[in-house]
C-alpha positions in Angstrom: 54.2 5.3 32.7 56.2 5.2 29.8 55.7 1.3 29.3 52.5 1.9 29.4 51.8 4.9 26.5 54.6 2.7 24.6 52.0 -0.3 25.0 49.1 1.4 24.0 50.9 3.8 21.4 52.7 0.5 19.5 49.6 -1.8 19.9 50.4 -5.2 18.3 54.2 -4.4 18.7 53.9 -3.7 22.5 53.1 -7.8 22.9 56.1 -9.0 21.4 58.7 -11.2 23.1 60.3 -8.2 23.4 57.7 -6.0 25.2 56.3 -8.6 27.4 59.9 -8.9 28.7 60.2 -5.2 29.2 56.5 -5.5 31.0 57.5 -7.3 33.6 57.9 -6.7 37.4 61.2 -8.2 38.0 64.1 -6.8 36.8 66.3 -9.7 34.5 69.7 -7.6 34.1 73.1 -8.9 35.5 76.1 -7.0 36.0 79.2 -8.0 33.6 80.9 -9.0 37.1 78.4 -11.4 38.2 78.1 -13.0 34.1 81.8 -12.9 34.2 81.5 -15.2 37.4 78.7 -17.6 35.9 76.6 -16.7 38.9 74.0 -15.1 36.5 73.6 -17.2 33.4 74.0 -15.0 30.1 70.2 -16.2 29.0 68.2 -15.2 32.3 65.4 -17.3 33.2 61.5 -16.2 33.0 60.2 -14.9 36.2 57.1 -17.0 37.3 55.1 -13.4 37.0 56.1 -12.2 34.1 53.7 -11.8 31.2 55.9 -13.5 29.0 55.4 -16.4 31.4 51.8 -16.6 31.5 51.3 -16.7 28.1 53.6 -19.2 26.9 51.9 -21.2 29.9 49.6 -24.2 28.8 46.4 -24.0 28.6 44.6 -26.0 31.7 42.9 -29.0 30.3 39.3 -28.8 32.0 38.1 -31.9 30.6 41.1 -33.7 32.6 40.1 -32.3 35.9 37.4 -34.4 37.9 33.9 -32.9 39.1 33.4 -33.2 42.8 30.1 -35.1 43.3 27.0 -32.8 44.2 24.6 -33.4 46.9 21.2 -34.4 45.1 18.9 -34.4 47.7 18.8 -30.5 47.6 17.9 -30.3 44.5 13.9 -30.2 45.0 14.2 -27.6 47.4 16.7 -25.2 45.5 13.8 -25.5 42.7 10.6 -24.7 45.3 13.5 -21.9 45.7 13.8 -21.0 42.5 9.9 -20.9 41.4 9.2 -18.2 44.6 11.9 -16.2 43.1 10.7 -16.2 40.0 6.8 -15.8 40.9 7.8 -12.5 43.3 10.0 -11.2 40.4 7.5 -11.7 37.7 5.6 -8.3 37.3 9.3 -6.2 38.2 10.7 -4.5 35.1 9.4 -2.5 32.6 6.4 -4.6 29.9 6.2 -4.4 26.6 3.0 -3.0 25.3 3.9 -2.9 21.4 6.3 -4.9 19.6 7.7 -3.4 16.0 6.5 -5.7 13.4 8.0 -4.5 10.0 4.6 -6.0 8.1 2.2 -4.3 10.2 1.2 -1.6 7.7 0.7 -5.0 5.5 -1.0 -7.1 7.9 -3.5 -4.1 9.1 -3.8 -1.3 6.7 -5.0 2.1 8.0 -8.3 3.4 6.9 -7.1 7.3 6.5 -3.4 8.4 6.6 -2.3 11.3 8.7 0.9 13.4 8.2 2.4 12.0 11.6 2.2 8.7 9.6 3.5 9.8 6.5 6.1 11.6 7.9 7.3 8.3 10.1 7.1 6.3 6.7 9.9 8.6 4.8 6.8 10.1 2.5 8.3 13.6 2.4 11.8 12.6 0.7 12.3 13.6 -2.4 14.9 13.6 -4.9 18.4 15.8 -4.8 17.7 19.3 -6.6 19.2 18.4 -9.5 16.7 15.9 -10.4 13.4 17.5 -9.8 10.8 18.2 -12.7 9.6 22.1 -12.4 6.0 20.7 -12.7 6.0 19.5 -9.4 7.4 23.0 -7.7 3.6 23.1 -6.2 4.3 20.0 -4.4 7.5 20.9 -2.9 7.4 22.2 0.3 11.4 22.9 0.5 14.9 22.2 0.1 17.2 20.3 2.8 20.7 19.6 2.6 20.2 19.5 -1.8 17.2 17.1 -1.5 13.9 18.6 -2.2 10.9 18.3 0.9 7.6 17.0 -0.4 4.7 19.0 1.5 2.9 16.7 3.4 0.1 18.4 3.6 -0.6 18.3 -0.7 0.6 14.5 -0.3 -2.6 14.3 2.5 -5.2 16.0 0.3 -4.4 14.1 -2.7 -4.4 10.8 -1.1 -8.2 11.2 0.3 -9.1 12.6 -3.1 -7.9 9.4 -4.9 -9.4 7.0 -2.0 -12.6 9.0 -2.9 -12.3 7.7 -6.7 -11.0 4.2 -5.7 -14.2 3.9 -3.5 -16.7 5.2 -5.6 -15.3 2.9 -8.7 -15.7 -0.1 -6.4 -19.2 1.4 -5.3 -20.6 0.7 -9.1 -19.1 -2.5 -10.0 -16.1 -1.1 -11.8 -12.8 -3.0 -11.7 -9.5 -2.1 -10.2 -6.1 -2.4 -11.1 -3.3 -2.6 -8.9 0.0 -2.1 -10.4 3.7 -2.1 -8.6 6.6 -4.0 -10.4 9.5 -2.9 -8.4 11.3 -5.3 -5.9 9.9 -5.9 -3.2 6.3 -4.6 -4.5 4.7 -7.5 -5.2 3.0 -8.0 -1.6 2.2 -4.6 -1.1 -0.3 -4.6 -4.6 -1.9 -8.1 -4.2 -2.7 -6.9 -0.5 -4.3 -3.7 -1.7 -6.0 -6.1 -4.5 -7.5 -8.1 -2.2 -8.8 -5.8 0.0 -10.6 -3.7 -3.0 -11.6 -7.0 -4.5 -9.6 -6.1 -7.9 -6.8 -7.3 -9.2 -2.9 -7.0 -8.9 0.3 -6.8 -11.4 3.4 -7.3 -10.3 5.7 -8.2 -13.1 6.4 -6.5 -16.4 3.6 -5.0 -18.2 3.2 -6.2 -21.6 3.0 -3.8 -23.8 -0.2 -3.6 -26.0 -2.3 -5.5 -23.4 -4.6 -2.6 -23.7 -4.7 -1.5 -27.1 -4.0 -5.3 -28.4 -6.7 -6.9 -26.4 -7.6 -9.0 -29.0 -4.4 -11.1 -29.2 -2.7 -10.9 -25.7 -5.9 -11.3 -23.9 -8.1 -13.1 -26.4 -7.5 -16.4 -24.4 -8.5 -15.8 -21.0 -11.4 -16.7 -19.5 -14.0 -14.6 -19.0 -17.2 -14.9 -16.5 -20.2 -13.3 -16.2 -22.0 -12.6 -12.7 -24.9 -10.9 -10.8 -25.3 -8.4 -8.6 -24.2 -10.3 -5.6 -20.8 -11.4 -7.4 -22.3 -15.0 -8.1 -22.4 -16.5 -11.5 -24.7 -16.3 -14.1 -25.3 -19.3 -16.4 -26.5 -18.3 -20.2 -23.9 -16.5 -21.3 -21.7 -18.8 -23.3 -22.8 -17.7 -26.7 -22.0 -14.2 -25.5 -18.5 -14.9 -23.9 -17.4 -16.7 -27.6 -18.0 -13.6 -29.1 -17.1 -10.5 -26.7 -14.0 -8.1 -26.4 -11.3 -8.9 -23.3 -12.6 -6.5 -20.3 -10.1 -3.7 -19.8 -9.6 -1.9 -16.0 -12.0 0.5 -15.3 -9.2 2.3 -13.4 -5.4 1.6 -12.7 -3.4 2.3 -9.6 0.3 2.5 -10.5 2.9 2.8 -7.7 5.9 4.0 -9.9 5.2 5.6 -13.0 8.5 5.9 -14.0 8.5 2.4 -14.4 5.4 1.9 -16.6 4.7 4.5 -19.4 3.6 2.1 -22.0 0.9 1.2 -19.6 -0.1 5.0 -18.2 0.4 5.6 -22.6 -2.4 3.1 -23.3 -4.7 3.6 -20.5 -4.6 7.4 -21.6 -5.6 6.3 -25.5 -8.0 4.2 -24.2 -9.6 7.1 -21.8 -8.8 4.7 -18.4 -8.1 7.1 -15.5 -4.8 6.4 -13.6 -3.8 7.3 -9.8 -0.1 7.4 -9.5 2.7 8.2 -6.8 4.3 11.1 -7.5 7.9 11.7 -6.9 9.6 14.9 -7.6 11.9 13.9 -10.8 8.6 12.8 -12.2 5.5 14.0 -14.7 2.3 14.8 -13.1 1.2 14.6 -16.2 2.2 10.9 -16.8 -1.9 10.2 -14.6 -4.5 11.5 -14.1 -4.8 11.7 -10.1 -1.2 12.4 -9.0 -0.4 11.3 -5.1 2.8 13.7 -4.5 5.4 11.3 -2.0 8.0 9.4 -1.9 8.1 6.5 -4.5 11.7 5.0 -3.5 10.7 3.9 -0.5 8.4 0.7 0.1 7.2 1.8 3.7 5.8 4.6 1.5 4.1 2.7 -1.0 2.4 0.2 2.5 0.7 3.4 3.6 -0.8 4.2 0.2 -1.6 1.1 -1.5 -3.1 0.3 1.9 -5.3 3.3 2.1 -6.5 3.1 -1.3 -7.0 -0.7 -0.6 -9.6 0.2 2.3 -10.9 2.2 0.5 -12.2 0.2 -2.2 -13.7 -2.6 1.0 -15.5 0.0 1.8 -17.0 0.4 -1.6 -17.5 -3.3 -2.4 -19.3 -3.4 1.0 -21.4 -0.4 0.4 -22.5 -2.2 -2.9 -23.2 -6.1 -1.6 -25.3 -3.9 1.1 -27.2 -2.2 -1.4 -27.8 -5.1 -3.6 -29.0 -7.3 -0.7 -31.9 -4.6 -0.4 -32.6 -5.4 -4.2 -30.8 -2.1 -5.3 -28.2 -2.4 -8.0 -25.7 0.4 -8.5 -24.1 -0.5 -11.5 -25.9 -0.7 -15.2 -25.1 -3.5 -17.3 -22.5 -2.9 -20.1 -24.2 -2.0 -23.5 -23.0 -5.5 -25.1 -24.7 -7.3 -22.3 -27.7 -5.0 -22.5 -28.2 -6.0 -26.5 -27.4 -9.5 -25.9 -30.3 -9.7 -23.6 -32.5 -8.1 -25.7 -31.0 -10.7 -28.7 -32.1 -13.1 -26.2 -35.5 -12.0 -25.1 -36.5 -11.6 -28.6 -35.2 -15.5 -29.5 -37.0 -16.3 -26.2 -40.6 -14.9 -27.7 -40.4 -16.1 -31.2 -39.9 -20.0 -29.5 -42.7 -19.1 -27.4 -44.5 -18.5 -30.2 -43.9 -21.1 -32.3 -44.4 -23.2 -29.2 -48.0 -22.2 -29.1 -48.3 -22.2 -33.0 -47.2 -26.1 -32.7 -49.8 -26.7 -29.8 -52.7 -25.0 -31.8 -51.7 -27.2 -34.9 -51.4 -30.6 -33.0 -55.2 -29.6 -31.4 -56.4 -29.4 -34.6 -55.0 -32.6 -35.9 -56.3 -34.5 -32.7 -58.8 -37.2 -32.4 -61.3 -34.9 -30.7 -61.5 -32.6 -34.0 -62.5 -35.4 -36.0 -65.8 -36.5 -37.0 -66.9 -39.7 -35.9 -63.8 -40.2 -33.8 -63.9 -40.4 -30.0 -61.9 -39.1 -27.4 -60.3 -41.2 -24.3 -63.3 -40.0 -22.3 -66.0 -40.9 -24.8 -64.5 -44.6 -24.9 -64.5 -44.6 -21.5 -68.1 -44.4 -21.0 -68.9 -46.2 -24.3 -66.6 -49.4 -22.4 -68.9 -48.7 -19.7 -71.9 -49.4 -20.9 -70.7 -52.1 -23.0 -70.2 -53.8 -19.8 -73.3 -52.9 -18.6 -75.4 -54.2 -20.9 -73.3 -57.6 -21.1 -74.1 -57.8 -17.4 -78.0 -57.2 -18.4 -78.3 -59.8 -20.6 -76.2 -62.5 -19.1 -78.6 -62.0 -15.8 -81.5 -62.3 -17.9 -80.5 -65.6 -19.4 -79.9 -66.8 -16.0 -83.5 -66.1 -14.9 -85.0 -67.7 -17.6 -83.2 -71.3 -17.0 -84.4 -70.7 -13.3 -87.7 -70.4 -14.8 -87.6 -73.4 -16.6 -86.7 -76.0 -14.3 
């Protein structure tokens, strides 16, 4: 017993030449008679089960040893064997109904979120006391271990009001920003981009691309389309000479990150939805979603909400339009261009008929003592008909004759 709470007391130390010797079974002591004799040599010899001796035993070389021959012909039975085993101990055990896939948020976005859902998602986190901005003290439902609880309930109410705007700004044709440019972001906002049928920013936000239009965006292509999101050919003239199209409303995942951006949408009267966080400004949008904005499980269940959302707008409005109803107005440069263009379209169309009434007048028909195709037409005619009269005549009268 006291070999053994030495062992386990000195750890490394116990397995030394030393404690393996003082491990083993067989005592390895002489008397000084018997060494005095030479009966007991003064180095004793390693007992054959002694720890000492197993270890410093070599290894058994299995690649040396040779394998006994097996018996083939059993071999198609043992399988048949094997199969009815395995066919009898199929449907034993328990069966997976649902595997955890991290991206299925991603992959399948919910259409509303509830607070079991939130909560499961790490919404409710907060930042530690110290942190927190006293503007969002109506959002905070309580303090745990110096972190402050975000009340899911606010965080549920806010959400659906913001899906509300997202939806009706997709109902009318407006355009839809997506915005996230933290790590690990980028996936989440060109999923919720697709889905609305808007676009996505995932990198830095340059700054002026709003107020600067002119220069940062002057390059880009613009396109002009119909109702049913086809193209409209016309518009060239237009395009050379129109503004860069700005968002008609911007969804930023962390505001923290972007206040140039949330500065110039606000100059330029864009309405902003932004995720909330409790060391943050409420003020910084204009449709505050109060939740966690550390945490990218977080940001799956909103961006994916507010991405149904807008499908279910888009859809509402190709429904609508394939009825021959148009939700949307056209924008007032559009709506002078086309009367630009209708008026351009009336004076040709006039001229066109001025040029026709002119060329009528100048025609062969409008002429005295000029004919028309038709009246040499019949004039040919009877040309021919009277050459016919008179060469039959001739021949009668040689008939005559002879």
């Amino acid at each position: 017993m006291i070999l053994r709470t030495a062992a386990v007391r000195h750890g490394h130390k116990a397995f030394s030449p030393s404690g393996l010797r003082a491990l083993t079974t067989q005592t390895t002591t002489a008397t000084v008679d018997a060494v005095a004799e030479g009966a007991v040599p003064t180095k004793p010899s390693r007992p054959a089960n002694s720890l000492i001796g197993k270890v410093s035993r070599p290894t058994q070389q299995w690649s040396a040893t040779p394998k006994p021959d097996r018996d083939t012909s059993t071999m198609p039975h043992e399988f048949k064997v094997f199969n009815t085993i395995q066919n009898r101990t199929r449907t034993l055990g328990s069966r997976v109904e649902f595997r955890h896939d991290p991206d299925h948020l991603l992959k399948n976005p919910p259409e509303e979120a509830t607070l079991e859902m939130l909560m499961a998602n790490q919404a409710h986190m907060g930042h530690s006391t110290a942190l927190w901005n006293p503007a969002n003290s109506r959002y905070i439902y309580g303090v745990r271990e110096g972190i402050h609880i975000i009340s899911l309930e606010q965080t549920a109410v806010e959400l659906r009001r913001a899906a509300r705007v997202v939806e009706e700004v997709a109902y009318y044709g407006g355009i839809v920003l997506f915005v996230g440019t933290r790590p690990g972001q980028m996936p989440i906002v060109v999923r919720a981009a697709e889905l609305a049928g808007g676009y996505h920013l995932f990198s830095k936000w340059t700054p002026g691309t709003i107020t600067n239009r002119d220069q940062i965006l002057g390059p880009m292509e613009l396109q002009i389309v119909d109702e049913m999101d086809r193209p409209v050919e016309g518009f060239d003239r237009h395009l050379l000479d129109r503004r860069p199209v700005v968002p008609d409303l911007v969804v930023c995942l962390n505001p923290l990150e972007n206040h140039p951006m949330l500065r110039e949408c606000s100059q330029e009267n864009i309405p902003t939805i932004g995720v909330i966080d409790t060391n943050a400004d409420p003020a910084l949008v204009t449709y505050t979603i109060p939740a966690n904005d550390d945490s990218l499980r977080t940001a799956t269940v909103i961006a994916g909400v507010l991405g149904r959302a807008g499908q279910r707008g888009q859809e509402r409005r190709l429904k609508e339009a394939e009825l021959g109803e148009v939700t949307w107005r056209n924008p007032v440069e559009i709506q002078k261009f086309l009367e630009i263009q209708a008026m351009i379209k009336e004076a040709e169309d006039e001229a066109a008929k001025r040029a026709e009434e002119a060329s009528q007048e100048r025609s062969p028909d409008n002429i005295p003592g000029m004919m028309n195709e038709s009246q040499l037409e019949a004039f040919q005619l009877l040309q021919n008909l009277e050459r016919e009269r008179r060469s039959g005549g001739r021949r009668r009268k040689g008939e005559d004759e002879t």
